[in-house]
C-alpha positions as CSV (number, residue, x, y, z in Angstrom):
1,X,29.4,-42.2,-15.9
2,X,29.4,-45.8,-15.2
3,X,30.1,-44.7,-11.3
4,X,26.5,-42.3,-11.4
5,X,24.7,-45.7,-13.3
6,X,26.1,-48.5,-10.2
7,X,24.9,-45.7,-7.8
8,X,21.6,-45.5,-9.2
9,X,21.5,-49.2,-9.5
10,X,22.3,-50.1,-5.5
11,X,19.5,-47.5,-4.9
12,X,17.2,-48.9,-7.0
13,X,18.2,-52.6,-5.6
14,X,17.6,-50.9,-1.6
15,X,14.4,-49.1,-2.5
16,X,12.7,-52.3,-3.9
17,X,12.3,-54.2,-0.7
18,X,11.5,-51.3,1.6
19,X,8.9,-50.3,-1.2
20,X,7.7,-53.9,-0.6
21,X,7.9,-54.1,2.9
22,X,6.2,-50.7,3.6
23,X,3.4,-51.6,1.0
24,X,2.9,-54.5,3.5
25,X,2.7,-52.5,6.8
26,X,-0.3,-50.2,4.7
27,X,-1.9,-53.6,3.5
28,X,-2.4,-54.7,7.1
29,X,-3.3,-51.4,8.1
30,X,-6.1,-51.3,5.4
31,X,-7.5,-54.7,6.7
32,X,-7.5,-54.3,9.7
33,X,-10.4,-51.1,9.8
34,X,-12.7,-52.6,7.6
35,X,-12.4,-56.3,9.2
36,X,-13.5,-54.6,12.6
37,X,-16.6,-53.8,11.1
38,X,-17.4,-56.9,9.2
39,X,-16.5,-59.1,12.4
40,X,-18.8,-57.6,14.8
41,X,-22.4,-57.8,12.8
42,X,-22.1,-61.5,13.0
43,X,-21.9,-61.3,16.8
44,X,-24.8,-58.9,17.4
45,X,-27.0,-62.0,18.1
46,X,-24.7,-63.7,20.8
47,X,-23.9,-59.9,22.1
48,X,-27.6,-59.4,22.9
49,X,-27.3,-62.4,24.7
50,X,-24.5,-62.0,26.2
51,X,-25.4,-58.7,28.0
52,X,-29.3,-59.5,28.3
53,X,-29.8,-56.3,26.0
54,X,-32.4,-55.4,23.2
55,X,-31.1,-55.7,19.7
56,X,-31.6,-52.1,19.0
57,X,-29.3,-51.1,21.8
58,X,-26.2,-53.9,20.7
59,X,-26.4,-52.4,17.3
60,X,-25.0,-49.6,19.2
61,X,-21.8,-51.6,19.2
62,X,-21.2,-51.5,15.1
63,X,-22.7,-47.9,15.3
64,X,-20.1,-46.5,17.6
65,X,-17.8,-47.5,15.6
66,X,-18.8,-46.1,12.4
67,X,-19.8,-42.8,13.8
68,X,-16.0,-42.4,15.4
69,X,-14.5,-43.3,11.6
70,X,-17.2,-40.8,10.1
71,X,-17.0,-38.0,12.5
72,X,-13.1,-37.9,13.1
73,X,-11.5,-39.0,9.5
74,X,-11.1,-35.7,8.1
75,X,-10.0,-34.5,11.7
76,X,-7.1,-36.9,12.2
77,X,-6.2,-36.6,8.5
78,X,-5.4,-32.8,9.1
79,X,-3.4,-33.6,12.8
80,X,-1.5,-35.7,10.6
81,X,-0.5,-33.7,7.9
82,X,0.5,-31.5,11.0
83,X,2.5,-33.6,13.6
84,X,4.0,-36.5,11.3
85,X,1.9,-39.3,9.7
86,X,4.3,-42.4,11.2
87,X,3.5,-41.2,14.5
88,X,0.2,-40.8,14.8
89,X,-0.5,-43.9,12.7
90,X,1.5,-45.9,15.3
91,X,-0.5,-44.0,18.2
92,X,-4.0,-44.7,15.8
93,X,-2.4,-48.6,15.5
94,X,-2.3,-49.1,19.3
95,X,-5.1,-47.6,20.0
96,X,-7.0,-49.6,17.8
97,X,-5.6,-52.8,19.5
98,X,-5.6,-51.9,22.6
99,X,-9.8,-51.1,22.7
100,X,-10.1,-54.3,21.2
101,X,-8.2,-56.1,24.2
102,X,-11.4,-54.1,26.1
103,X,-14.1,-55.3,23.8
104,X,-12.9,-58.5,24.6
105,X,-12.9,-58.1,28.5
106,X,-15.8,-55.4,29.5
107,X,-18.6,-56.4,31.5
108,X,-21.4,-54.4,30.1
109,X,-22.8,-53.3,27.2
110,X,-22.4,-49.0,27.6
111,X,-18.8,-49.9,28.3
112,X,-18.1,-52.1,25.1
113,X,-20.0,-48.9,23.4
114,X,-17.4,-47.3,24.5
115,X,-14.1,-49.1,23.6
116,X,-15.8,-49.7,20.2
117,X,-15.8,-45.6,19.4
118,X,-12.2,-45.4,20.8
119,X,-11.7,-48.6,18.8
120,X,-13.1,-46.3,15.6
121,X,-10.6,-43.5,16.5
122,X,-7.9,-45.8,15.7
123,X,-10.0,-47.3,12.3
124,X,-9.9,-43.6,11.4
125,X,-6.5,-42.0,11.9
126,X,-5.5,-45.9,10.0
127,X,-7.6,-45.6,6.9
128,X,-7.0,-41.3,6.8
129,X,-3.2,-42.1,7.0
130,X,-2.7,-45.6,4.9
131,X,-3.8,-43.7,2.0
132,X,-1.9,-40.7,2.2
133,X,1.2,-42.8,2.8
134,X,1.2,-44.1,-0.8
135,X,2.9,-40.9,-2.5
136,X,5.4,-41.0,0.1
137,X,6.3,-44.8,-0.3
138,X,5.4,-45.8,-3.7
139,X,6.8,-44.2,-6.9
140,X,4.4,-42.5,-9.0
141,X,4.2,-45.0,-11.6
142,X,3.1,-47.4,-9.5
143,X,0.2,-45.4,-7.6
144,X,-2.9,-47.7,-9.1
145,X,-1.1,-50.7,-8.2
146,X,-1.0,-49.8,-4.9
147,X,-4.3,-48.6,-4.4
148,X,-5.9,-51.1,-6.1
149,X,-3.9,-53.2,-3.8
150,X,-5.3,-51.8,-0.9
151,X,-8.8,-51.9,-2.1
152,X,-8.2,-55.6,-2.2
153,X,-7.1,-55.4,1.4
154,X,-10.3,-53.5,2.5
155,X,-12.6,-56.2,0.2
156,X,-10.8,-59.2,2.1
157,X,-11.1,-57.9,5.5
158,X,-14.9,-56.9,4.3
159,X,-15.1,-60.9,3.0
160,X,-13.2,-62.7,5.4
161,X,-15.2,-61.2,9.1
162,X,-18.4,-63.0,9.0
163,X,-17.2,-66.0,8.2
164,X,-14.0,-66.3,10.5
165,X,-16.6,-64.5,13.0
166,X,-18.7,-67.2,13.1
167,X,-15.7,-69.7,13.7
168,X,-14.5,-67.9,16.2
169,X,-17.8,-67.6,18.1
170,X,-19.0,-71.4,17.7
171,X,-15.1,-72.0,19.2
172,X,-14.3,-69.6,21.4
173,X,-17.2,-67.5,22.5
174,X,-17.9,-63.9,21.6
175,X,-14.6,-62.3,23.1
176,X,-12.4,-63.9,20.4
177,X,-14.2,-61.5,18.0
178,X,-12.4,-58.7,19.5
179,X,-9.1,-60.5,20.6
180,X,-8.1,-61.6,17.1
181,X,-7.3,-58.1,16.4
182,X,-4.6,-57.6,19.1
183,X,-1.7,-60.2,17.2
184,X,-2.9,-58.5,14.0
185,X,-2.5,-55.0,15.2
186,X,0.9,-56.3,17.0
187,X,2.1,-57.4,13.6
188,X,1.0,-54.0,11.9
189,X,2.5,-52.0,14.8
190,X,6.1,-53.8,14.2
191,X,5.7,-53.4,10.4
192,X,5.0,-49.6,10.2
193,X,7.8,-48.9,12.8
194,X,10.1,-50.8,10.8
195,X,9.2,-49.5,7.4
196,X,7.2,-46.6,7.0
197,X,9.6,-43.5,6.5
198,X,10.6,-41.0,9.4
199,X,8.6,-38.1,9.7
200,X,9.7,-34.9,8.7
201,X,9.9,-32.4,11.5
202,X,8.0,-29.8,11.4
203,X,8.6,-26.5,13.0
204,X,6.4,-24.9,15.9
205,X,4.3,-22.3,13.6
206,X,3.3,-25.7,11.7
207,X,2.3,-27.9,14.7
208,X,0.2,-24.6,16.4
209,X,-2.1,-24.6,13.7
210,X,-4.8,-27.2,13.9
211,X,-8.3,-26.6,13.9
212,X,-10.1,-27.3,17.3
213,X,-13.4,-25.1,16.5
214,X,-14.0,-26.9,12.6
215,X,-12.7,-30.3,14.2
216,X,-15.9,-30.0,16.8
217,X,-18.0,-28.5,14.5
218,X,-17.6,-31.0,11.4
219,X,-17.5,-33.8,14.4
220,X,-21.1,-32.3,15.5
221,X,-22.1,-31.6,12.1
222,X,-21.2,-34.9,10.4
223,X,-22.8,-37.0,13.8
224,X,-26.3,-35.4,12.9
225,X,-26.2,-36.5,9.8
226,X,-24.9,-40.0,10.6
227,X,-27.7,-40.8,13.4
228,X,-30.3,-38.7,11.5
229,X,-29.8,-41.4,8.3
230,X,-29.1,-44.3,11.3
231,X,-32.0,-43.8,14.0
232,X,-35.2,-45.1,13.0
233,X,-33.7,-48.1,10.6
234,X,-34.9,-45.8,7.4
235,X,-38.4,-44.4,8.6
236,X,-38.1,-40.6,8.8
237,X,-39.5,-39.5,12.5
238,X,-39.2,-36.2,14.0
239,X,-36.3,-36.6,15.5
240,X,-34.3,-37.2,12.3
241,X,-35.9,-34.2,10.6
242,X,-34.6,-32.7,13.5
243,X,-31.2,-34.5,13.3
244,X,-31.1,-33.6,9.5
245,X,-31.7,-29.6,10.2
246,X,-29.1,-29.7,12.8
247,X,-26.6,-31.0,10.5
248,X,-27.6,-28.5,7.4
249,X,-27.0,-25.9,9.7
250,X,-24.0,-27.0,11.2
251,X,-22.2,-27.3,7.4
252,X,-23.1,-23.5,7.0
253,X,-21.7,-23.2,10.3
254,X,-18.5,-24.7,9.9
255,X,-18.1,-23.4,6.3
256,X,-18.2,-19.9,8.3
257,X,-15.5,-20.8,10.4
258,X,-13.9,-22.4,7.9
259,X,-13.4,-19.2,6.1
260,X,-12.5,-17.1,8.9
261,X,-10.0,-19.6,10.5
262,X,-6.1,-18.8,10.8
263,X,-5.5,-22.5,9.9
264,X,-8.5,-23.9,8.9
265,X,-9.4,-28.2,9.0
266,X,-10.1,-27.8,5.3
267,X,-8.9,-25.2,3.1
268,X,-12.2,-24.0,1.7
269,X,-10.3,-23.4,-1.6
270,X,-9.8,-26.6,-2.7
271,X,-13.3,-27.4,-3.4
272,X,-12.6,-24.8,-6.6
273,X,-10.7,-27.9,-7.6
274,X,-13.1,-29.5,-10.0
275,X,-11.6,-32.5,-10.0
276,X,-10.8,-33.4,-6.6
277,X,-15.1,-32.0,-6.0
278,X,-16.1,-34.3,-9.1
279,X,-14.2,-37.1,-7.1
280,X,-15.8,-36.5,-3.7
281,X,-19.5,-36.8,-5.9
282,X,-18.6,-39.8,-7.2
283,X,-17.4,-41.6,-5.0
284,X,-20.4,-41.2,-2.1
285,X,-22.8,-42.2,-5.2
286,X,-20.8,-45.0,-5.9
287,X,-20.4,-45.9,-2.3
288,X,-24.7,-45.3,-2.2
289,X,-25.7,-47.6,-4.4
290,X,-22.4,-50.8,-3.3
291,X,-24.3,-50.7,0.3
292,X,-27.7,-51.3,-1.6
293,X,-26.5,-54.9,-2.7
294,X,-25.6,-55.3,1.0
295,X,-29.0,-54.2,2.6
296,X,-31.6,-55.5,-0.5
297,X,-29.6,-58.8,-1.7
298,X,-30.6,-61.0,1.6
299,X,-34.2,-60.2,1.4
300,X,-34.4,-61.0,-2.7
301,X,-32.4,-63.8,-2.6
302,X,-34.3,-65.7,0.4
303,X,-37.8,-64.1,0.1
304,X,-38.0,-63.3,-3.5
305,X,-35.7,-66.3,-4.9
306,X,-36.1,-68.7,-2.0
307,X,-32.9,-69.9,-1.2
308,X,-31.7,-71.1,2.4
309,X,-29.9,-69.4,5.0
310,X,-26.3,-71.5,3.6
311,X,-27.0,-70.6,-0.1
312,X,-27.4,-66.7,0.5
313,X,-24.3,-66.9,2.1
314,X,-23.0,-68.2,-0.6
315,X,-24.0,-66.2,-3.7
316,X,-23.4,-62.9,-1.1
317,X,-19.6,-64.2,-1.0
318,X,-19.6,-64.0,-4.7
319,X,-19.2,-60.5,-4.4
320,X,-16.1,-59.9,-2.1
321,X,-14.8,-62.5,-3.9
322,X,-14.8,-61.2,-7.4
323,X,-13.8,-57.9,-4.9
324,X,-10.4,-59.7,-4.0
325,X,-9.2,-61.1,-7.5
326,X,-10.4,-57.8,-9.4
327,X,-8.6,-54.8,-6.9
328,X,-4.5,-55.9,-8.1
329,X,-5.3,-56.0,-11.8
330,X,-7.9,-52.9,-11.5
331,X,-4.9,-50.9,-10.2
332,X,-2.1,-52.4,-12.7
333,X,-4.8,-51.0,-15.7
334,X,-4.6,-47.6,-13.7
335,X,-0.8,-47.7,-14.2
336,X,-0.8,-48.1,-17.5
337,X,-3.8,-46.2,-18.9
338,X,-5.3,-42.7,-17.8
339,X,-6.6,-42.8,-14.5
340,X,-9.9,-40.5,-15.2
341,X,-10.8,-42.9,-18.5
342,X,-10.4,-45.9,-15.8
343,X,-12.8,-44.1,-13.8
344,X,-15.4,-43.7,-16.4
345,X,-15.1,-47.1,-17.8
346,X,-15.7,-48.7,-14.1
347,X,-18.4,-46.7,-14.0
348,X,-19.9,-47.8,-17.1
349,X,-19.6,-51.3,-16.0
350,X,-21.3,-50.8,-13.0
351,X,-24.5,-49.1,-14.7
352,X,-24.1,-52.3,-17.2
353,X,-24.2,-53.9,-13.5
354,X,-27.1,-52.0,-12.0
355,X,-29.0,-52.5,-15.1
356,X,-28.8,-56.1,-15.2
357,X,-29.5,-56.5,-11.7
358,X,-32.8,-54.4,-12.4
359,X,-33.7,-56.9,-15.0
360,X,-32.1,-60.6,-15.2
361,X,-34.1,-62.9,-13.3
362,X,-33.3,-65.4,-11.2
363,X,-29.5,-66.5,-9.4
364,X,-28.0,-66.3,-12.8
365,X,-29.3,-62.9,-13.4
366,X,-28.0,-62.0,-9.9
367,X,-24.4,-63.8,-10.6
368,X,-23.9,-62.0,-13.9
369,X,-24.9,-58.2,-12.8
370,X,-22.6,-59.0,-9.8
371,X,-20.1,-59.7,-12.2
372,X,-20.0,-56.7,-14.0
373,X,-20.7,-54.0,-11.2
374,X,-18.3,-55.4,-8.7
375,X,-15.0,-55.1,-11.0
376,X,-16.7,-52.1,-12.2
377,X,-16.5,-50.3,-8.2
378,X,-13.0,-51.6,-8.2
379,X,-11.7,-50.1,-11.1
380,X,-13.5,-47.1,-10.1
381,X,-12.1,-46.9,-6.9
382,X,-8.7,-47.6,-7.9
383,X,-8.4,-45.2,-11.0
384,X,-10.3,-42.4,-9.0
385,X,-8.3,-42.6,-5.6
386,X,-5.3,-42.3,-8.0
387,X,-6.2,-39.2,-9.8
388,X,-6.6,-37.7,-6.4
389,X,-3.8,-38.6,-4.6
390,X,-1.1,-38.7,-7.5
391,X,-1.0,-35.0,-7.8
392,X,-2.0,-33.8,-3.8
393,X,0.9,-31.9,-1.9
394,X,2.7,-33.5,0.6
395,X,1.5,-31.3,3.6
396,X,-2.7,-31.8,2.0
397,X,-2.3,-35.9,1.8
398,X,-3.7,-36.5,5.2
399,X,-6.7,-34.2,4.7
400,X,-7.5,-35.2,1.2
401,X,-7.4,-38.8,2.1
402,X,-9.6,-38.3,5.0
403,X,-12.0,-36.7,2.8
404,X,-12.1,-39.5,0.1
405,X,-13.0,-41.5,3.1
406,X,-15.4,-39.6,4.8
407,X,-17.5,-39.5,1.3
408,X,-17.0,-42.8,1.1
409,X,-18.5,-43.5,4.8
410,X,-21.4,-40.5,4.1
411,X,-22.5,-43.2,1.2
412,X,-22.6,-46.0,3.1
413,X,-24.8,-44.2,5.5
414,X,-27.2,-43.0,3.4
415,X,-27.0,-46.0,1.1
416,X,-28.1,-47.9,4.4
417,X,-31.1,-45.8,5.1
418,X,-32.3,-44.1,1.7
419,X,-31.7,-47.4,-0.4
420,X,-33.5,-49.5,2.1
421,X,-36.3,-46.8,2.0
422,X,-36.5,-47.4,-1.4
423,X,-36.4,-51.0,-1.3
424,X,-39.1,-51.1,1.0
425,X,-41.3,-48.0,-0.2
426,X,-40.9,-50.2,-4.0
427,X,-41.9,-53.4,-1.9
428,X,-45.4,-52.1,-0.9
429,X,-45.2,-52.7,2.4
430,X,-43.9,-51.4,6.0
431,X,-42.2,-55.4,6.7
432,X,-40.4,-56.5,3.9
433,X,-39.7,-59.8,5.8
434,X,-43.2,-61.1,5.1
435,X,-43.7,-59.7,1.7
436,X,-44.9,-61.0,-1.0
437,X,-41.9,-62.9,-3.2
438,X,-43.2,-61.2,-6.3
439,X,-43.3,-57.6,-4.4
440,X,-39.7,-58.4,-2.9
441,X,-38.5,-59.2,-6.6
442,X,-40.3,-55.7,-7.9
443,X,-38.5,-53.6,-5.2
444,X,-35.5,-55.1,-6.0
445,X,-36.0,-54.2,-9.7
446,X,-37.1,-50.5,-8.6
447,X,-34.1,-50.3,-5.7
448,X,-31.5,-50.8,-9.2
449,X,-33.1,-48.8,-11.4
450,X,-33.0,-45.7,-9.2
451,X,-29.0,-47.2,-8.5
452,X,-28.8,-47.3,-12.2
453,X,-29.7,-43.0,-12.3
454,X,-27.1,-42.7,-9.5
455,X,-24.8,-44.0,-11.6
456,X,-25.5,-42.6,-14.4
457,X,-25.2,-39.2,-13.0
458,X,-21.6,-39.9,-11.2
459,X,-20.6,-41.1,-15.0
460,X,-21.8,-37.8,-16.6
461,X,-19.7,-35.8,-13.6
462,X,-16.9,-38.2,-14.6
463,X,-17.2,-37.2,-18.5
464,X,-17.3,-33.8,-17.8
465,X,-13.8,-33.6,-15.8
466,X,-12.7,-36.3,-18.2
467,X,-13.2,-33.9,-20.7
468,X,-12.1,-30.8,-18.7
469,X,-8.7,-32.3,-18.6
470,X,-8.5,-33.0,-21.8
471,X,-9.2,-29.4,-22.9
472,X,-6.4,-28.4,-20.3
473,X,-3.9,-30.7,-21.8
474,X,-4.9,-29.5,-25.3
């Protein structure tokens, strides 16, 4: 007996560092995705510049990027699910770092276009497998912890690239931008190799049986949708109609493959699982109305409130800020209560959030609803990646991952475009950079109330599975 306890003891004792050190290699893996998108809006001005180009076509650069994660996330979830997750997170890794040694060098703009989307398949396949690495490095117990923990990764990386873009830029020129990723994805490559766990290998029958026909189809499907929301900064033209049609009838297209496929991209079955189709909802609403601070808070706080250039800066840090010091303890409180009740109290604080954004006045007002619906996303986010991941199969986790991802990309698309519609719509007028403050301030009030029913329809699909499970434990 004491033999079986010393035994379980030295594995206990081994199993703590690698836990740690693997934990690490996913951190860095987290930050580095969502830091490549936050670097590279602060350099749009110097990149127009730079390559003598338009604005509209350098913004091209941030939007090759976030079409590659959007299109291909579910896609490289799946191959990895198939082939081995360490490997083709070291391949996604390298990839990632070596496009950004080409961002840094190209001579033109089509051509840094380029490396960006190849720099976007590497974001993808890190942020699809990251997540679905958790169940097989963290014990169960300890799943919110290290979501949360990740969350704070993605928040830093978020936080941290316009500011350390800006350095980098007034010290070193554009290129740095791009560069400062290759020692970080150095670092991440080395970790992962070292730490994550060996893939399992797979037999032929399992590695024949990825989806070529749903991956194109879902890549057309979801690159409609992504430029018809993207194209036109918000105003509906022809063309996005068009855009929109062609990706409504590319879903009932690949939904017909889908169910016809020998080994379909996603198993059309597991959308009868309410929880993990509650889930999706939520968290592309959620994700709606967190890009709605990022497009309407610069125009309120400088046109509506007045402040400089310096001080919006500095109340929009407050943000990623609270971000940071609220994602560890968000998933700790996961651990140690039910995940789904953790979802549904985040989301009540972010309604509390929305509301109070709608209507406390001034930079206090702001401060405070910030306060509350900021905490509020990261408890949601942590609680509600953990009730989907916690209880996914090991040969789903890639998939599944990607999906919570994709939905999570889909609402920061249409978050971009439909909340900055109604911003402006609420604004009464076509320029909301020479609005009036007081019709600034009222489309700010507007933009959070519709947030507010957003929310409050994600927390009624959250009561209802909440309550669902509880029946099912009953």
């Amino acid at each position: 007996m004491k033999s079986i306890i010393a035994e379980r003891s030295e594995a206990i004792a081994e199993r703590a560092p690698s836990v740690r050190w693997a934990l690490a290699s996913l951190s860095v893996s987290m930050l580095l995705p969502s830091l490549g998108t936050s670097i590279a809006n602060v350099g749009l001005p110097s990149l127009a510049h730079a390559f003598d180009a338009a604005f509209q076509d350098v913004q091209w650069i941030v939007l090759a990027y976030l079409l590659a994660i959007t299109t291909l996330i579910v896609s490289v979830g799946r191959l990895g699910d198939i082939t081995g997750r360490r490997r083709l997170l070291l391949i996604g890794i390298l990839l990632f770092t070596l496009a950004s040694i080409l961002c840094g060098i190209v001579p033109t703009l089509w051509l840094m276009v380029a490396a960006r989307a190849v720099q976007g398949l590497g974001a993808a396949i890190m942020m699809a497998l990251t997540m679905a690495f958790v169940g097989e490095t963290v014990p169960k117990e300890r799943t919110g912890s290290a979501m949360g923990l990740l969350g704070t990764m993605s928040a830093i990386g978020t936080a941290l690239g316009p500011s350390l873009g800006g350095l980098l830029i007034a010290g070193l020129g554009w290129p740095a931008i791009f560069l400062v990723n290759v020692p970080l994805g150095v670092l991440t490559f080395v970790l992962a190799y070292r730490h994550l766990p060996a893939d399992i290998s797979k037999g032929k029958t399992d590695r024949r049986g990825f989806d070529m026909a749903g991956t194109l189809l879902l890549a057309l499907t979801l690159s409609a949708y992504a430029l018809a929301m993207t194209i036109g900064h918000g105003r509906f033209g022809p063309l996005n109609i068009a855009l929109l049609l062609a990706a409504v009838f590319g879903t009932g297209l690949f939904v017909f493959a889908e169910a016809r496929a020998a080994s379909p991209l996603i198993q059309l079955t597991v959308f009868r699982n309410r929880v993990l189709s509650a889930s999706l909802a939520m968290n592309a609403l959620v994700s709606t109305v967190m890009m709605a601070t990022l497009v309407v808070a610069p125009f309120y706080l400088s046109h509506a409130l007045g402040l400089n250039q310096a001080l919006v800066g500095i109340v929009m840090s407050i943000g990623p800020v609270v971000s940071i010091l609220s994602g560890v303890p968000a998933g700790r409180l996961v651990d140690r209560l039910d995940a789904p009740f953790v979802v549904v109290a985040g989301l009540v604080a972010m309604t509390a959030g929305c509301i109070a954004m709608a209507v406390l006045p001034g930079i206090s007002g702001y401060i405070a609803a910030i306060a509350m619906l900021t905490p509020g996303y990261q408890l949601f986010q942590a609680a509600n990646n953990t009730a989907v991941m916690a209880d996914v199969r090991s040969e789903q986790r890639g998939v599944i991952s990607g999906m919570l991802n994709l939905s999570r990309n889909l609402g920061l698309i249409t978050g971009a475009s439909v909340m900055g519609a109604v911003f402006a719509f609420s604004s009464g007028t076509a320029d909301v950079a020479t609005a009036h403050p007081e019709a600034v301030a009222s489309g700010m009030r507007i933009t959070f109330a519709v947030a507010g029913t957003l929310i409050i329809v994600a927390l009624a699909i959250a009561a209802g599975s909440y309550r669902r499970r509880a029946l099912g434990k009953s």
